[in-house]
FINU-943546 format. One record per residue (C-alpha): residue number from 0; x, y, z. Coordinates in nm, 4 decimals, padded with zeros to 6 digits. Each point is the difference from the previous one (the first is absolute). Example, Ala and Ser with C-alpha at 12.3 -4.5 7.8 and 13.67 -1.06 7.14 Angstrom:
# residues 2
seq xx yy zz
0 01.2300 -00.4500 00.7800
1 00.1370 00.3440 -00.0660
# end
This chain:
# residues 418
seq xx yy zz
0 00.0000 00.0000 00.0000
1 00.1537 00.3142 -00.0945
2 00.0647 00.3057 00.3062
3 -00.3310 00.2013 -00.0405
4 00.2248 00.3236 00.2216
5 00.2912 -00.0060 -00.2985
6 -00.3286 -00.0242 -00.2356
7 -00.1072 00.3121 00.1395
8 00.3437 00.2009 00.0839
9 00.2249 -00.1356 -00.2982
10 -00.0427 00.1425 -00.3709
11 00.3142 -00.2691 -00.1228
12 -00.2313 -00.3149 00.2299
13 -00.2794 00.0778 -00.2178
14 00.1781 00.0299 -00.3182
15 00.1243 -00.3385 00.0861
16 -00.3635 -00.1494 00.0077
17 -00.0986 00.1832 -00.3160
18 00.2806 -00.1270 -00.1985
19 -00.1368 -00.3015 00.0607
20 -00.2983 00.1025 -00.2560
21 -00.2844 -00.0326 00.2832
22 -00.3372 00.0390 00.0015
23 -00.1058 00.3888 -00.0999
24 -00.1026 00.1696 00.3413
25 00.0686 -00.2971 00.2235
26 00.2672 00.2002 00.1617
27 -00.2381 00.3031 00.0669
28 -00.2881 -00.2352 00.1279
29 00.2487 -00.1791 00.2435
30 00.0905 00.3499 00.1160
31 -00.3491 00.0950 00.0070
32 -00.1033 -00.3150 00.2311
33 00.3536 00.0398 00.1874
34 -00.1145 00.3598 00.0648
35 -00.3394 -00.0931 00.1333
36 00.1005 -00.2818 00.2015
37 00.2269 00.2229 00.1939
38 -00.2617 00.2655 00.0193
39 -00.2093 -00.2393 00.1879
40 00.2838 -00.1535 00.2009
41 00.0576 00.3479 00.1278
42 -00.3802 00.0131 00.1077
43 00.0432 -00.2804 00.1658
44 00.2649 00.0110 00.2049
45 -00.1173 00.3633 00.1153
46 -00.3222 -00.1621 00.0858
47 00.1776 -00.2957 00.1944
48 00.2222 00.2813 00.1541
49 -00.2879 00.1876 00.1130
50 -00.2028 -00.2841 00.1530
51 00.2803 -00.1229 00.1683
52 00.0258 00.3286 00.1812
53 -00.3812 00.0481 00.0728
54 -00.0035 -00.3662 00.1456
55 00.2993 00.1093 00.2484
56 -00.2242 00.2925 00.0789
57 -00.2976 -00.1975 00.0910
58 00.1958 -00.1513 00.3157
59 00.1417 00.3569 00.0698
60 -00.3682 00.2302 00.0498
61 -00.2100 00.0218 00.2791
62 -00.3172 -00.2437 00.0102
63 -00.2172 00.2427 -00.1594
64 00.2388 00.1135 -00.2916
65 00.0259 -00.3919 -00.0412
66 -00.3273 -00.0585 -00.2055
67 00.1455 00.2477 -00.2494
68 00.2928 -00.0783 -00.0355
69 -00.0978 -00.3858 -00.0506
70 -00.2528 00.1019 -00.2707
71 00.3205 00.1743 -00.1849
72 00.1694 -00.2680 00.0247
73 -00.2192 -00.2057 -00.1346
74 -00.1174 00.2080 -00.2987
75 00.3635 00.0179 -00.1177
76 00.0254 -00.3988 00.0452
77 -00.3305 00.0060 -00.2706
78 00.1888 00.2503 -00.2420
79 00.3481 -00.2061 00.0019
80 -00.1937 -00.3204 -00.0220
81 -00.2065 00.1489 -00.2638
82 00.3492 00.1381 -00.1278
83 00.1750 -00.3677 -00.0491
84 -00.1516 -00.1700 -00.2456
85 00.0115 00.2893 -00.2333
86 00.3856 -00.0235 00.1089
87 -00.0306 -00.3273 -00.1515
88 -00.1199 00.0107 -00.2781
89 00.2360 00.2744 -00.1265
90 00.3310 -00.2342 00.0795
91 -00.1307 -00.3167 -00.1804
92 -00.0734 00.2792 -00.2924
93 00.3524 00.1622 00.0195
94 00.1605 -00.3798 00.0428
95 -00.1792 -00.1215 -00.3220
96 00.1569 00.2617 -00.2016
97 00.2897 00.0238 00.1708
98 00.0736 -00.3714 -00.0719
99 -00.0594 00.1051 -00.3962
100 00.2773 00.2193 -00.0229
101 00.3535 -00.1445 -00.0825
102 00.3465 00.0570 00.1614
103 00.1604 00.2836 -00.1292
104 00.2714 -00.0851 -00.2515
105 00.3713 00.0835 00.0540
106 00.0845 00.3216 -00.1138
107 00.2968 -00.1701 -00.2256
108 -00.2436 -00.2430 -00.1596
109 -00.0702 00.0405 -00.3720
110 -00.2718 00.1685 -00.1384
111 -00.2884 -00.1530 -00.2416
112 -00.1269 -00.3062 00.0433
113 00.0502 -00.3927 -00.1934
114 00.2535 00.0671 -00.2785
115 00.1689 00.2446 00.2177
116 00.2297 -00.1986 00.2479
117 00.3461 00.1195 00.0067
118 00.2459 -00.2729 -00.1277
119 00.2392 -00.0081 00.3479
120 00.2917 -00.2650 -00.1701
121 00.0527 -00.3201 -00.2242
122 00.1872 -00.3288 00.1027
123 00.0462 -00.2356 -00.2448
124 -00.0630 -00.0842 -00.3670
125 -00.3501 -00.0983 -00.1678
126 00.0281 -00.2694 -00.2134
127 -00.1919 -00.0880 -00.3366
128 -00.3671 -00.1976 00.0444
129 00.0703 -00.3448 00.0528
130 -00.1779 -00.2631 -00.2497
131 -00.2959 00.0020 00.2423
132 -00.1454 00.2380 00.2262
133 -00.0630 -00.0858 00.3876
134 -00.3595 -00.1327 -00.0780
135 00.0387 -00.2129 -00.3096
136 00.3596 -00.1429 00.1875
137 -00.1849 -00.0606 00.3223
138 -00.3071 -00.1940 -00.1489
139 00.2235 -00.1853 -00.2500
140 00.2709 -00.1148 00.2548
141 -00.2795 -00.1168 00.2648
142 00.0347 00.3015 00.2317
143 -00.2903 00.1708 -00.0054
144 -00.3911 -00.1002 -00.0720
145 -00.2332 00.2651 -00.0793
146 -00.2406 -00.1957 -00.1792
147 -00.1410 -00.2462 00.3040
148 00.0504 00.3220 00.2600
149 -00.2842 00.1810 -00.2140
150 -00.1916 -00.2730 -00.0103
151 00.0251 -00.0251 00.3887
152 00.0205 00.3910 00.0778
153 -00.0332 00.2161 -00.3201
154 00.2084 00.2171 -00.1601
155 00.3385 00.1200 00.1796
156 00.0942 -00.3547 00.1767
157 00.2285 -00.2229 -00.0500
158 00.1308 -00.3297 00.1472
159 00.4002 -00.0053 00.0191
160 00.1398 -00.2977 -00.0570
161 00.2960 -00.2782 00.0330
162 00.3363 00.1446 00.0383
163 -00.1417 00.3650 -00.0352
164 -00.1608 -00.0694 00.3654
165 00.3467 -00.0840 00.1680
166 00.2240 00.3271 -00.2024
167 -00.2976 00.1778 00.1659
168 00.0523 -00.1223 00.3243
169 00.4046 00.0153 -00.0687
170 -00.0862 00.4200 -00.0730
171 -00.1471 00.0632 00.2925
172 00.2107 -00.1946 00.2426
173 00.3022 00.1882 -00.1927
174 -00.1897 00.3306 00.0551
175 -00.1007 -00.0468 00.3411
176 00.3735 -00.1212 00.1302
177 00.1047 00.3508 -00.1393
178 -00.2496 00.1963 00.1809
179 00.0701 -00.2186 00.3589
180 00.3877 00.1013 -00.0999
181 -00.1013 00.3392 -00.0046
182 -00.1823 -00.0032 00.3212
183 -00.3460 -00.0591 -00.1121
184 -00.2207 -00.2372 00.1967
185 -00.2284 -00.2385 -00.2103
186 -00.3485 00.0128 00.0279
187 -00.2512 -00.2661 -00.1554
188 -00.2861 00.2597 00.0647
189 -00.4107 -00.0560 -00.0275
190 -00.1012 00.1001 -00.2991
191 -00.3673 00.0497 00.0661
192 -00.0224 00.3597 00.2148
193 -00.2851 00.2121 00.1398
194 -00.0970 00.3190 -00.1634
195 00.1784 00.2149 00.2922
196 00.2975 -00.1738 -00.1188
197 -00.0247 00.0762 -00.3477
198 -00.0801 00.3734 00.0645
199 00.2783 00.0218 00.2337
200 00.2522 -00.1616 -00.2280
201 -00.1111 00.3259 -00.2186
202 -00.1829 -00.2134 -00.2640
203 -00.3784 00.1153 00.0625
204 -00.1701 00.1744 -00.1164
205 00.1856 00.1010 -00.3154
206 00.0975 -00.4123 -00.0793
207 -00.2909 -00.1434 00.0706
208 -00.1358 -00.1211 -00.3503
209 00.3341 -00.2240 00.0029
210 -00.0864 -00.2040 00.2838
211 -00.2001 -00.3344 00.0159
212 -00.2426 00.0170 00.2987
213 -00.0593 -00.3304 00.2325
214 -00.3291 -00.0736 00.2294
215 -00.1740 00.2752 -00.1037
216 00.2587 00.2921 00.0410
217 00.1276 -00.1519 00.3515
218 00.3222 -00.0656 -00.1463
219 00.2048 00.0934 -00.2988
220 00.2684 -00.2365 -00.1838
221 00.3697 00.2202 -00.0300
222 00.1403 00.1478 -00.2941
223 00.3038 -00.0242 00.1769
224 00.1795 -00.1133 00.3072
225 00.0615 00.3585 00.1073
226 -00.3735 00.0265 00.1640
227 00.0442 -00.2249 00.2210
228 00.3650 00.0759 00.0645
229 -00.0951 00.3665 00.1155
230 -00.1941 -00.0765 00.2591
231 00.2652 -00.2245 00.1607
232 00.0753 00.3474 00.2022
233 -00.3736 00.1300 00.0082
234 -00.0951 00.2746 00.2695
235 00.3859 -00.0867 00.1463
236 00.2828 00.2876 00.1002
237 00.3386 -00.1452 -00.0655
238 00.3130 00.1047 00.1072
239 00.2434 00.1903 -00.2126
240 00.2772 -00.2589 00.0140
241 -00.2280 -00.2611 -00.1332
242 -00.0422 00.1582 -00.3524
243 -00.0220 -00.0935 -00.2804
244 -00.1890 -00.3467 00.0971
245 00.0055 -00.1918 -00.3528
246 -00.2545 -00.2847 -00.0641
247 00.0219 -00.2286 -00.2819
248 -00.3314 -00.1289 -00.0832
249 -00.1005 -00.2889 -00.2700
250 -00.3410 -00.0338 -00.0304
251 -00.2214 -00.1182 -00.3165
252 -00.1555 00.3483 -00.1407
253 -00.3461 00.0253 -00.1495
254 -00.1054 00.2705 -00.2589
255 -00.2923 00.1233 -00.2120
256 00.2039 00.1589 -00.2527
257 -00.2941 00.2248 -00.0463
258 00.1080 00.2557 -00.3023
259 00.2210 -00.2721 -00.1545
260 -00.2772 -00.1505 -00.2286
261 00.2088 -00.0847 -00.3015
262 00.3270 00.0334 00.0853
263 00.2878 -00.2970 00.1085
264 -00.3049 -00.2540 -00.0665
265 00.2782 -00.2638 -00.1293
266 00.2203 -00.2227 00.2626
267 00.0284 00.1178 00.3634
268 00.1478 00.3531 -00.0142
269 -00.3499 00.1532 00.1051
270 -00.2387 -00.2195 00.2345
271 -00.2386 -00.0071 00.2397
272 00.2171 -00.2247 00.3013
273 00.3903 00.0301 00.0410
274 00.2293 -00.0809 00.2210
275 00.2204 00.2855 00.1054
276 00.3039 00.1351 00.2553
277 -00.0337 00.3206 00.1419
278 00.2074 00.2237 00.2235
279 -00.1251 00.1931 00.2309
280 00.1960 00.2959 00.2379
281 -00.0952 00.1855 00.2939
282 00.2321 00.2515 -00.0227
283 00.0908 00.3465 00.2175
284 -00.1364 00.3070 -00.2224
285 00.3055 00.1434 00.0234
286 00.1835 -00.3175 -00.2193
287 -00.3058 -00.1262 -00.1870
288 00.1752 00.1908 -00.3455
289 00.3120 -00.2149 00.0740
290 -00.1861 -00.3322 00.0567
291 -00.1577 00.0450 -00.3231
292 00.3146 00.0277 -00.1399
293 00.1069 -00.3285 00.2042
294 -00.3302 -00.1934 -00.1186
295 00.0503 00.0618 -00.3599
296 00.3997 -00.0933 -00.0122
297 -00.1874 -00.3622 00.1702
298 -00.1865 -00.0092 -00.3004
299 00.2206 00.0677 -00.2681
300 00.2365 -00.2572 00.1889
301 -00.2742 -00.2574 -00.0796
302 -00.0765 00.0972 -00.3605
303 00.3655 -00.0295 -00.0762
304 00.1045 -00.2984 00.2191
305 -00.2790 -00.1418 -00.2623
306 00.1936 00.1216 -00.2985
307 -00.2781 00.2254 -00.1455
308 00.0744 00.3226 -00.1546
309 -00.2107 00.2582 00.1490
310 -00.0782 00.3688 00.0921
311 -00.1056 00.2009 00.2736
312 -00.2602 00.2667 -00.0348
313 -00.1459 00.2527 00.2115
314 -00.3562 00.0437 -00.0770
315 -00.1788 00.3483 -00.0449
316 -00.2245 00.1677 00.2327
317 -00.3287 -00.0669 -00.2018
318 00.1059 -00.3758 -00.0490
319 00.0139 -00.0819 00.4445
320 -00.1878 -00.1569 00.1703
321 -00.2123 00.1511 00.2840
322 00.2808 -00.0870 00.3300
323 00.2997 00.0516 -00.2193
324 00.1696 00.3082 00.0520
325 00.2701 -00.1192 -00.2668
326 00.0457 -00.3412 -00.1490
327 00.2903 -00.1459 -00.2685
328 -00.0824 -00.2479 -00.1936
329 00.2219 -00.3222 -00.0943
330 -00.0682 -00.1004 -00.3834
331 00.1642 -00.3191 -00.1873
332 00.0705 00.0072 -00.3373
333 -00.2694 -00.2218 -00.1659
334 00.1564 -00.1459 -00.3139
335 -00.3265 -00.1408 -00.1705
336 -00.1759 00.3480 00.0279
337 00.3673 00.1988 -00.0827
338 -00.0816 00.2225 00.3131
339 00.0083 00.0579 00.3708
340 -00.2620 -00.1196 00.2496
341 -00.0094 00.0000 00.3990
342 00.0561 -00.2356 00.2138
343 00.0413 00.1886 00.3209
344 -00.1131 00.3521 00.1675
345 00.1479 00.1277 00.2898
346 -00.1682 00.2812 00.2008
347 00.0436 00.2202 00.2755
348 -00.3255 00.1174 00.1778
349 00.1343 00.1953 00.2017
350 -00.2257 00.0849 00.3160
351 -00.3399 -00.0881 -00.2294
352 -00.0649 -00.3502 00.1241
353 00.1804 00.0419 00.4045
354 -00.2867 00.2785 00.0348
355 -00.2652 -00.2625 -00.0781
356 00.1443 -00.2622 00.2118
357 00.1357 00.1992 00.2856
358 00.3615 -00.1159 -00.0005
359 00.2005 00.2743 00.1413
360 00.3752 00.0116 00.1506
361 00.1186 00.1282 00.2871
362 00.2851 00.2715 -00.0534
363 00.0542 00.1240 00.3517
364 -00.2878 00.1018 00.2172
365 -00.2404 00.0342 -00.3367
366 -00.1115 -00.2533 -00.2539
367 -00.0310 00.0691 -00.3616
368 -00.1400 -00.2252 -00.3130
369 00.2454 -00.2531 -00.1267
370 00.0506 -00.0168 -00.3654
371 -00.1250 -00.3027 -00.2197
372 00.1496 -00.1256 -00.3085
373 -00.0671 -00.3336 -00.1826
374 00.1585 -00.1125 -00.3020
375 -00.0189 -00.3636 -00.2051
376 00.2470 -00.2155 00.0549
377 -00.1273 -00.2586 -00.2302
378 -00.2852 -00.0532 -00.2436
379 00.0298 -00.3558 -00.0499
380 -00.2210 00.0031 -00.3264
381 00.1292 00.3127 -00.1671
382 00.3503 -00.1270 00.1095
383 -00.0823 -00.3615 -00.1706
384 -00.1118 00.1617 -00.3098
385 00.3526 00.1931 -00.0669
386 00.1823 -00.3431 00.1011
387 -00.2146 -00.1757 -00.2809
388 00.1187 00.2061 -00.2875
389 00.3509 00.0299 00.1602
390 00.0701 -00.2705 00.0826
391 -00.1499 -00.2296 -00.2873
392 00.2765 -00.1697 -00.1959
393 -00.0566 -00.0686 -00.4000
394 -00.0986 -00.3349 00.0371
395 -00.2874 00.0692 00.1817
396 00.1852 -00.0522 00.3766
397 00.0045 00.2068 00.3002
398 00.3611 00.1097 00.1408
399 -00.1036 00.0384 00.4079
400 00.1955 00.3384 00.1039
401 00.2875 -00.0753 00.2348
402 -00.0888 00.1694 00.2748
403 -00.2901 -00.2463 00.0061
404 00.2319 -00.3859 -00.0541
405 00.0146 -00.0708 00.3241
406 -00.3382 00.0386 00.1494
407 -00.1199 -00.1353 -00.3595
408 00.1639 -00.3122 00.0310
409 00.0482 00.0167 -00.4103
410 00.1299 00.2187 -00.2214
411 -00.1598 -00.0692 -00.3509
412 -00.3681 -00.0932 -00.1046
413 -00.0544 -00.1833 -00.2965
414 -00.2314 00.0721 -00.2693
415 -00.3314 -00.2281 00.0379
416 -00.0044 -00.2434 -00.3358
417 -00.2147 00.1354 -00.2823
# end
């Protein structure tokens, strides 16, 4: 949730927001609501104030001031309790559009919005399309089955298969030993959360329409590990020398893809259910910038330690998402297509989310709002789908990366027979 006082007092807070291409006039009619919410607040309080005094007066009068005094008393009970529910009503209003309005962008972040990410650096060399892209190589050397997951699930499913299964299982053990290396502790988190959590995590209202609702809006399945991860400190005040607590979380991720109709419908680039690793810092405000920095170098450790040319990007104001106050962007070189395509985000949040859940530090004899930053370690499927074209070999085998032998067990797959 964004800090409705810099709102108010900052012209470069609000300019944040607005870069962010918001809503026309939301800002004005959360400043509107903020306005009258504190209008009434006032009121209140001066009532409380005043019937607090009248009530010590009451034991302070002579019997036959006491009637009078009690009556006073009483009628400014009625007018606060009359006063209350009014009170009410106008913070649910100013929440509800408070919890519309994004985090503020980073001053340095680019301007525009999809095709306007800054290109931050290269690493490695793309290659030329192999003789089959990642769906046709998949189906054809027993990997991947779209055809029976569609007739079980629909469109957007797929059931992985044979030696695929353990190089998935090889990829995340290999990502998750780097992140426990690195101080991380792994998490195998719920993936089914209540609708606090997913407004908290900063992903309602705004992300609602991606989200697959269970028992009848009770619970919601996870995008991503990194609900459920930021609550792991919910409502808590750590201490200074704590920070940054890193969580590693693997979880199975479930999506709608709403917006997507049409787009990556072949092989498993785009689905509806993944399996992902995700990082996940609670970081001091005052070093969140630098752990960024430190998450991202984690990343591009993984993407190389792979052997897959890449770049990092940082993406444009208009193109963030609601919590993200800046996010960079990890794209592989897709030979098939002959162009780049994510495979990791990593964003900081800044104090967005920690004001929802309550997690604060404590930096003397105050507390403040910890920072929160997440970033993907690992998209299994998106990384399987660069490892297809890869790491195909003419004859219709698959090369396992190196990094990956030993937990494999093998380092070649054959080509199924025609």
């Amino acid at each position: 949730m964004i800090d409705l006082r810099r709102l108010r007092d900052e012209p470069g807070y609000r300019e944040g927001i607005e870069r962010k291409r918001v809503e026309e006039g939301l800002l004005d009619r959360v400043l509107a609501a903020d306005e009258a919410y504190r209008a009434l607040l006032n009121d209140a309080e001066q009532l409380r104030a005043r019937q607090n005094a009248a009530s010590k007066e009451i034991g302070k009068a002579a019997p036959d001031d006491r009637p009078a005094k009690i009556a006073a008393a009483s009628a400014l009970k009625d007018e606060l309790a009359a006063k209350e529910p009014v009170l009410a009503e106008a913070e649910v209003r100013l929440r509800e559009l408070a919890l519309q309005v994004p985090n503020p962008a980073h001053e340095s972040v680019p301007d525009g919005g999809e095709d306007d990410a800054a290109v931050v650096r290269t690493a490695g060399e793309p290659g030329a399309a192999p003789a089959h892209d990642h769906a046709m190589f998949g189906e054809q050397i027993g990997f991947v089955d779209i055809e029976h997951a569609a007739e079980m699930s629909g469109s957007r499913f797929a059931y992985l298969m044979r030696e695929a299964v353990l190089v998935e299982l090889a990829l995340v053990q290999w990502v998750m030993g780097k992140l426990a290396a690195e101080g991380f502790t792994p998490v195998v988190p719920p993936v089914l959360v209540r609708e606090r959590a997913m407004e908290e995590a900063g992903f309602f209202p705004t992300d609602r329409h991606q989200v697959y609702e269970v028992d009848g809006g009770e619970l919601f399945l996870v995008g991503t590990s990194e609900i459920p991860l930021s609550g792991l400190h919910r409502a808590e005040i750590l201490d200074e020398d704590q920070l940054p607590l890193r969580y590693g979380g693997f979880s199975t991720c479930f999506r709608r893809e709403a917006g997507t109709y049409g787009k990556d419908t072949r092989g498993i680039f785009r689905v509806h259910q993944f399996d992902k690793v995700e990082m996940f810092s609670f970081a001091h405000p005052d070093r969140s910038w630098e752990e960024l920095d430190a998450l991202v170098a984690l990343q591009e450790s993984i993407v190389s330690g792979l052997g897959l040319p890449y770049r990092v990007v940082d993406i444009a104001a208009g193109d963030l998402g609601a919590a993200a106050a800046r996010k960079y962007d990890i794209e592989t070189w897709l030979p098939s297509e002959g162009r780049y395509r994510e495979v990791t985000s990593c964003s900081n949040y800044t104090d967005y989310s920690a004001r929802r859940l309550a997690t604060r530090l404590r930096t003397g004899k105050s507390t403040e709002l910890v920072h929160t930053l997440n970033g993907t370690a690992c998209a299994v499927g998106r990384t399987l789908v660069n490892l297809f074209e890869h790491y195909q070999r003419p004859d219709g085998s698959f090369a396992v990366p190196e990094v990956l032998i030993p937990l494999c067990g093998f380092d070649r797959v054959e080509p199924r027979p025609p």
